[in-house]
C-alpha positions as CSV (number, residue, x, y, z in Angstrom):
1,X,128.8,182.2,260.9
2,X,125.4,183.3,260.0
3,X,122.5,181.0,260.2
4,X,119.3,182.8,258.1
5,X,116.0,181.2,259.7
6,X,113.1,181.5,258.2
7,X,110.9,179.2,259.7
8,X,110.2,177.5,263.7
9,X,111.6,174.0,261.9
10,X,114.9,176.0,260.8
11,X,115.1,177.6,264.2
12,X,114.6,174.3,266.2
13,X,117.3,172.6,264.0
14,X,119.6,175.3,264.5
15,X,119.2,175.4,268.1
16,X,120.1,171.6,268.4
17,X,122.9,171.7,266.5
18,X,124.2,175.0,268.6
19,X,123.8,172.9,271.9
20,X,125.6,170.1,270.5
21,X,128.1,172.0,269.5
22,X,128.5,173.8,272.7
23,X,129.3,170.6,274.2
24,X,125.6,170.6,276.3
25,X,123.4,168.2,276.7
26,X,119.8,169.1,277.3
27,X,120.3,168.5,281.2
28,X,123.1,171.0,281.3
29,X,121.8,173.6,279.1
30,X,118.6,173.0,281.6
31,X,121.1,173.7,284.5
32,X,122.9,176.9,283.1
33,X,119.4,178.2,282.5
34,X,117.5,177.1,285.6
35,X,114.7,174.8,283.9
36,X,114.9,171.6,283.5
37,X,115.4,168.8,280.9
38,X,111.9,168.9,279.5
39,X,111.9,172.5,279.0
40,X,114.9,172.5,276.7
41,X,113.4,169.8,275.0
42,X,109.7,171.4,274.4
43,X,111.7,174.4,273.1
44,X,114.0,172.7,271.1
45,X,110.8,171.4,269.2
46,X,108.9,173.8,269.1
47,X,110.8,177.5,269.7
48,X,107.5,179.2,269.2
49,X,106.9,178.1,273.2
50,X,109.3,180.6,274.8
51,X,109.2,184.9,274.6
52,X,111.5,186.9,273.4
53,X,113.3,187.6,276.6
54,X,113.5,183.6,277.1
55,X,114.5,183.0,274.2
56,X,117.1,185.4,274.1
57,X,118.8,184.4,278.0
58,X,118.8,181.0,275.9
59,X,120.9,182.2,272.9
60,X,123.4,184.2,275.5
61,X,123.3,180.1,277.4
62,X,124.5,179.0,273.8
63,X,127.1,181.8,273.2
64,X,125.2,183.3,270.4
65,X,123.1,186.5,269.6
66,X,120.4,187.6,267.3
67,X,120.8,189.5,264.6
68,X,118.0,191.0,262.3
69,X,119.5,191.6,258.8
70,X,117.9,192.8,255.9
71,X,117.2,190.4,252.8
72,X,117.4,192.6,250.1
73,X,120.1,192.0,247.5
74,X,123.0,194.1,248.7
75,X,121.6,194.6,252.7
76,X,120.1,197.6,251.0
77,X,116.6,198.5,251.7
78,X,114.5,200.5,249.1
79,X,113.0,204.1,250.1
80,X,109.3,202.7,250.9
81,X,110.0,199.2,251.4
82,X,109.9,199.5,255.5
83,X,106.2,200.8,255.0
84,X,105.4,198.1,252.5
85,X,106.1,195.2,254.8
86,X,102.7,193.6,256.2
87,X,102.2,194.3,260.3
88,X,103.1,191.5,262.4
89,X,100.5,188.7,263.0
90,X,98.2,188.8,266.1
91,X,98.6,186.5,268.5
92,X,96.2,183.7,268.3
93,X,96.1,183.3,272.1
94,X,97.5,181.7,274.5
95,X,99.8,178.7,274.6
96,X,97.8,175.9,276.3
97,X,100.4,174.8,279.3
98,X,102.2,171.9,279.9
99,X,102.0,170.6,283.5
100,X,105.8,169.0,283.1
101,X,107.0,172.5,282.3
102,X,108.8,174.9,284.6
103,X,106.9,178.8,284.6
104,X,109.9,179.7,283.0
């Protein structure tokens, strides 16, 4: 089933409900991942806190993948619509650190 996110709230929702229905608690997905609990839960609120590679080894924990799709009607994307699309945001900086949190 697909799950469109458009937003960190959607995301953090989603990956809840994924857990849940996995079966995990946040101990075990901890565990499977090598954090611990308060990890899963900063992520789980806010998924902005983790890269790309983390948050990736987190979907494969969950049995999931990524997928980027387009949005245009029909998965179709007009001739000049890739060049059209703003340039990724900047970072602001970086994320101020949270003593309970594990460097991963």
């Amino acid at each position: 089933m697909d799950y469109p996110i458009q937003s960190p709230g959607q995301l953090s929702a989603h990956l809840r409900a994924l857990r849940k229905a996995r079966g995990f608690n946040q101990v075990q997905l901890g565990a499977a991942l090598g954090v611990g609990q308060a990890r899963i839960a900063r992520i789980e609120r806010d998924p902005t806190a983790v890269s790309v590679e983390q948050f990736l080894e987190l979907l494969g924990a969950l049995g999931v993948q990524m997928v980027l799709r387009s949005a245009a009607r029909g998965g179709h994307v007009t001739p000049g619509a890739a060049r059209a699309m703003p340039a990724p945001a900047a970072p602001v900086g970086p994320k101020t650190a949270d003593p309970s949190d594990e460097p991963w």
